[in-house]
C-alpha positions in Angstrom: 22.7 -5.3 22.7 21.8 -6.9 19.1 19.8 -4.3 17.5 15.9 -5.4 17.2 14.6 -4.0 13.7 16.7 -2.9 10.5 15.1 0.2 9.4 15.5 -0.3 5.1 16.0 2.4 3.3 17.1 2.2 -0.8 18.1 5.2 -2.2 18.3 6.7 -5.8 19.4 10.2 -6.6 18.1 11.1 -3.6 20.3 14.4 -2.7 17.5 16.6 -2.0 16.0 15.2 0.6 17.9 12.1 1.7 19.7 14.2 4.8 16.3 14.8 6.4 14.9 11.6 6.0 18.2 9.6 7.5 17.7 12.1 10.6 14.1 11.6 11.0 15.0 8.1 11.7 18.2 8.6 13.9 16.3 10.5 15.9 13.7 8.3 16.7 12.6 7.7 21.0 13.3 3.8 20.2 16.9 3.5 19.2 17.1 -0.3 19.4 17.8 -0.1 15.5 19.9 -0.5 12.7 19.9 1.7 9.7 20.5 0.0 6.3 20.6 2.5 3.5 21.4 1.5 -0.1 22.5 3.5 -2.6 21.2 2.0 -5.9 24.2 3.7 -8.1 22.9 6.9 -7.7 24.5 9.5 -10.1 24.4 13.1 -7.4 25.4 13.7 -4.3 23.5 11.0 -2.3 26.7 9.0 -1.4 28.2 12.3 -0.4 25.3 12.9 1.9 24.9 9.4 3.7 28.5 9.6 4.4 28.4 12.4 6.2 26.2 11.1 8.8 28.7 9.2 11.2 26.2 7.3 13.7 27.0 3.8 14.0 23.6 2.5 13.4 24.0 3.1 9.8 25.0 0.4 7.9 26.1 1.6 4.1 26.1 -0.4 0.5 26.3 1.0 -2.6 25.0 -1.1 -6.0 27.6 -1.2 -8.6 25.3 -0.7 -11.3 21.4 0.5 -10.9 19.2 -2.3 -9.6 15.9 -0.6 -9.4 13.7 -0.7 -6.0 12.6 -4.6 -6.6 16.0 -6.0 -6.6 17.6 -3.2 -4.1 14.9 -4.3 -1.3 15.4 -7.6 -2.1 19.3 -7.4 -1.6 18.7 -5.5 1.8 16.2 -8.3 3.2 18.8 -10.8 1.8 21.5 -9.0 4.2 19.1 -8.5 7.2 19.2 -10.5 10.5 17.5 -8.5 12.8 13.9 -9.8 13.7 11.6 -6.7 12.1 12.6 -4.9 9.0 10.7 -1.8 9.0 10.4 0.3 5.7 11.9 3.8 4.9 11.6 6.0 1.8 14.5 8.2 1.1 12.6 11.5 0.3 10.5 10.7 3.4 9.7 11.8 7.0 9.2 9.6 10.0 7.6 10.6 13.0 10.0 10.6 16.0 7.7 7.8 18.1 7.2 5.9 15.1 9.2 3.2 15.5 8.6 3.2 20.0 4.8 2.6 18.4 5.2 0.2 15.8 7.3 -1.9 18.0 5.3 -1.9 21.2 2.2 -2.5 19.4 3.7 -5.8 17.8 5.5 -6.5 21.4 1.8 -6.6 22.6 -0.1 -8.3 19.6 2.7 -10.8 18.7 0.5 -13.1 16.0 0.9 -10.2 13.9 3.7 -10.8 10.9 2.7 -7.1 9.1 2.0 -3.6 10.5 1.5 0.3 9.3 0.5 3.1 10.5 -1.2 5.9 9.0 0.2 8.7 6.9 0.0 12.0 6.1 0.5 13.4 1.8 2.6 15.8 2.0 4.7 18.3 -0.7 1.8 18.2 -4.0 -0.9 16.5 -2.8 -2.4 16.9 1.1 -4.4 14.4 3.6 -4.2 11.3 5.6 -3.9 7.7 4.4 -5.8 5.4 7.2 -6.4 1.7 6.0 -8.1 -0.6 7.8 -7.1 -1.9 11.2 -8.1 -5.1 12.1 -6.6 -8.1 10.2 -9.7 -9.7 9.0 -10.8 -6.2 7.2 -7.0 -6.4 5.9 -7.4 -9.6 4.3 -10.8 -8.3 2.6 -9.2 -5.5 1.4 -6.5 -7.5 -0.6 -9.0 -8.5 -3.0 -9.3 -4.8 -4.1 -6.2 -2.9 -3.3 -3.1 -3.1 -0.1 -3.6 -3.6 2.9 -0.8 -1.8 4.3 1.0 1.7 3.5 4.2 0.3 2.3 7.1 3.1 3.6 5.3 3.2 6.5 5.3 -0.4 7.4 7.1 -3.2 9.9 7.2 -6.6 9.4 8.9 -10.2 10.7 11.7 -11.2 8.9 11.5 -14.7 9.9 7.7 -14.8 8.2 9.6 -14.0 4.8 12.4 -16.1 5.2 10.2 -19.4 6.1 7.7 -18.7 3.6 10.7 -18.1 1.1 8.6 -14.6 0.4 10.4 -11.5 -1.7 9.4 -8.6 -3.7 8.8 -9.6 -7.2 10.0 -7.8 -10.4 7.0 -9.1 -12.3 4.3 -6.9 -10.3 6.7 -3.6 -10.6 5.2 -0.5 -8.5 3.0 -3.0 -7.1 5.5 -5.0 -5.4 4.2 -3.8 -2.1 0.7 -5.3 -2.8 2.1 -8.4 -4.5 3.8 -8.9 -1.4 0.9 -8.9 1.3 -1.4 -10.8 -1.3 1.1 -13.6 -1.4 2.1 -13.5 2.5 -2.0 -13.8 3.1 -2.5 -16.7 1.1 0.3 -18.1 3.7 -1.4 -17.5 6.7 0.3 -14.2 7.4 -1.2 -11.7 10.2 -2.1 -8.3 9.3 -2.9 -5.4 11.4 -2.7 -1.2 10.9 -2.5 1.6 13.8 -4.5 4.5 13.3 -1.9 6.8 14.3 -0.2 8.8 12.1 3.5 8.3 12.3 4.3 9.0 8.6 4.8 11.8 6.5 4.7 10.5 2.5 5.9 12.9 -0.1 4.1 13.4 -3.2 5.7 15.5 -6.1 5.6 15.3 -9.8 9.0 13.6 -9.8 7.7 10.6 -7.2 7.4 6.9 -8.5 3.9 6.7 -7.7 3.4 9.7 -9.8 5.4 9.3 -12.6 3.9 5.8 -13.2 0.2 6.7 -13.0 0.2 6.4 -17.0 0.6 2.7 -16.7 -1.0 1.5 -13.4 -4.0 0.3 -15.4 -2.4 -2.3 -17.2 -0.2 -3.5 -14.2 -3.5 -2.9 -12.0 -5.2 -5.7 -14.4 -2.5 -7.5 -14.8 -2.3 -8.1 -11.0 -6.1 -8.7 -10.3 -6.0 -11.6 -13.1 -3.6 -13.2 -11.4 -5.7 -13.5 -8.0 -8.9 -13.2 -9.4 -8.1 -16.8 -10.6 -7.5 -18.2 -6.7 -11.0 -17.0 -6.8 -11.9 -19.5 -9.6 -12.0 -16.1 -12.1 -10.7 -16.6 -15.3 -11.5 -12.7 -16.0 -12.3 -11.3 -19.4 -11.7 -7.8 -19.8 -14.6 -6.1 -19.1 -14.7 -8.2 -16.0 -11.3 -6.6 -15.1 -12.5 -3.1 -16.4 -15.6 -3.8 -13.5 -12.9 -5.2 -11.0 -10.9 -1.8 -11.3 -14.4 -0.2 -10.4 -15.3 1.2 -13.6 -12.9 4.1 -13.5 -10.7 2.9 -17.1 -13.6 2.3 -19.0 -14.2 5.9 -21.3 -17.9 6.5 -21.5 -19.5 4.8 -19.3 -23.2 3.8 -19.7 -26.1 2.2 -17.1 -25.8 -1.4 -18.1 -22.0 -0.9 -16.7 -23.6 -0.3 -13.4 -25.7 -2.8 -13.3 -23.3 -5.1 -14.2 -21.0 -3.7 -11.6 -23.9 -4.0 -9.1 -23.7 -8.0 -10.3 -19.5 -8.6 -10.3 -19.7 -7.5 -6.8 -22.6 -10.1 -6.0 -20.5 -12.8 -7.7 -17.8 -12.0 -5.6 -19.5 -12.1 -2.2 -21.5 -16.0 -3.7 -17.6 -16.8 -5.0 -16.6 -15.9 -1.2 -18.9 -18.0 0.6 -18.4 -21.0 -1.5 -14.5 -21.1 -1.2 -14.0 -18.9 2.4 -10.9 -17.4 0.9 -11.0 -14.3 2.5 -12.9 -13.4 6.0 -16.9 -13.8 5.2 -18.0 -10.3 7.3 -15.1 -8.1 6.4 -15.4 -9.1 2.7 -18.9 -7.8 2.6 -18.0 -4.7 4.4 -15.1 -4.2 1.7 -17.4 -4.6 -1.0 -20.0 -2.6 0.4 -17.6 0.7 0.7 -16.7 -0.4 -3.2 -20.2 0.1 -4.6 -20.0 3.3 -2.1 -17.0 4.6 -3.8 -18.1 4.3 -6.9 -21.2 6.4 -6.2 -18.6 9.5 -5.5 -17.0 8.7 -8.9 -20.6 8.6 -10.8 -21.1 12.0 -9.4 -17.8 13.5 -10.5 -17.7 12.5 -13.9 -21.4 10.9 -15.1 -23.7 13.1 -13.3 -26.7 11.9 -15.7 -26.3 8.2 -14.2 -26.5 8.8 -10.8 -30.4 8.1 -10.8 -29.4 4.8 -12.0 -27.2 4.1 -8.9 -30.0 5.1 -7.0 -32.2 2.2 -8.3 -29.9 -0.5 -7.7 -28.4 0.2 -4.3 -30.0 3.5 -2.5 -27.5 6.2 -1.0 -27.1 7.2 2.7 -27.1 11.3 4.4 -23.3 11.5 3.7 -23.7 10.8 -0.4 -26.6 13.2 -0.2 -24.8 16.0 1.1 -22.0 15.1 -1.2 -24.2 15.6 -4.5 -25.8 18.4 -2.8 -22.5 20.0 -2.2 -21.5 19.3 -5.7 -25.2 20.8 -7.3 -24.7 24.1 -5.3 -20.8 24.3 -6.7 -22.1 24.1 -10.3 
């Protein structure tokens, strides 16, 4: 029997953990699966490792020369023919149903092109990563941040390959996000599970750690680019306001307020073009002027009353600021 998802997994310098992750995945209860692990020229014992796993499943390629993640998951979708490609990082866990879930769900709902699951931090950091679940809330989400936990998700290969759709090197660390953005704006079908069928690592050696220093400049970078499907030629500030105030230094009231006003823009913008789903955009922006309530009260205590002027706060934000008074 042809095997119905390739599970991707690239791999640099990944000795440490790599023989955990590769069994998490051979172990899985669905076993309908092929294993496609590239080693981006890694410079330890990685290769050493992979090859001592013999299971058939796994299918082995090494980069002459290091690629980077971009081009590496590139080169693996370019080698796939399996109908789902489903994402694997190589210092990560998966849970042994995850793939049975992921694949029955989309069995069951097949209009849907992309699917995660939740996840669970692990190693430096702690908690659980839920994103939304339906695909309308999805789509609103875009306009902020992904949709979708990357390692942790499944998609149709035949969505990329007719919407000539790849990771892009110009959106680096975001490629992930760049992705789902550009596979919405072709009609794609999103969806999350709330189970929890991941376990991400975070440690100070991590990508997504290591490149915190410069995620506010890609950050911008990337909401330029899809602030202008919006009609949005954004200035700076407006960007600064997009990335919900939390670049800009010292911030002062009239930052709020305009804050309070970007996000109005965007729900008028929104109803005059109908680019993204009209009730799930206004639930989206209504948990971003929530959110940045919590941040006012961690770092600019003295402008919380202002908040309360412009938008009012519900029981949980009071017990949150009550929390934090009686900590201090």
């Amino acid at each position: 029997m042809k095997p119905l998802v390739t599970v991707l997994m690239p791999a640099y310098n990944a000795e440490e953990y790599i023989s955990d992750s590769i069994s998490s995945i051979l172990n899985q209860s669905f076993s309908n699966f092929d294993l496609m692990i590239i080693n981006d020229a890694s410079t330890d014992n990685t290769e050493k490792i992979i090859l001592s796993f013999t299971d058939k499943r796994i299918k082995y390629y090494k980069n002459e020369k290091n690629l980077r993640l971009v081009s590496t998951l590139n080169k693996g979708l370019d080698l796939i023919s399996t109908p789902y490609v489903a994402r694997m990082d190589a210092d990560d866990l998966s849970h042994p149903k995850r793939l049975e879930k992921l694949f029955e769900h989309l069995t069951k709902n097949p209009a849907v092109d992309f699917l995660s699951s939740s996840l669970e931090l692990f190693g430096s950091e702690k908690g659980i990563w839920s994103l939304p679940l339906s695909d309308d809330k999805c789509k609103a989400t875009l306009l902020f941040r992904s949709c979708l936990n990357h390692a942790a998700s499944i998609y149709k290969k035949s969505f990329l390959d007719r919407n000539n759709l790849r990771y892009r090197e110009n959106h680096i660390y975001m490629e992930d996000y760049d992705l789902w953005y550009r596979a919405f704006r072709q009609g794609a079908v999103f969806k999350n599970i709330d189970d929890v069928l991941y376990s991400y690592r975070r440690e100070e050696h991590n990508v997504s750690i290591l490149n915190r220093n410069t995620s506010e400049q890609r950050l911008k970078s990337f909401y330029k680019e899809i602030l202008r499907d919006y009609n949005i030629s954004a200035t700076s500030y407006e960007l600064d306001l997009h990335c919900r105030l939390r670049y800009l230094n010292d911030l002062k009231v009239n930052d709020i307020k305009n804050y309070k006003l970007w996000l109005e823009l965007l729900t008028k913008k929104n109803n005059d073009l109908l680019l993204y789903p009209k009730q799930a955009l206004q639930e989206v922006i209504s948990e971003e002027w929530r959110m940045l309530y919590y941040y006012i009260c961690d770092h600019y205590p003295e402008l919380i009353s202002t908040y309360f002027r412009l938008g009012g706060v519900n029981v949980k934000q009071l017990y949150y600021l009550f929390k934090l008074k009686l900590k201090n």
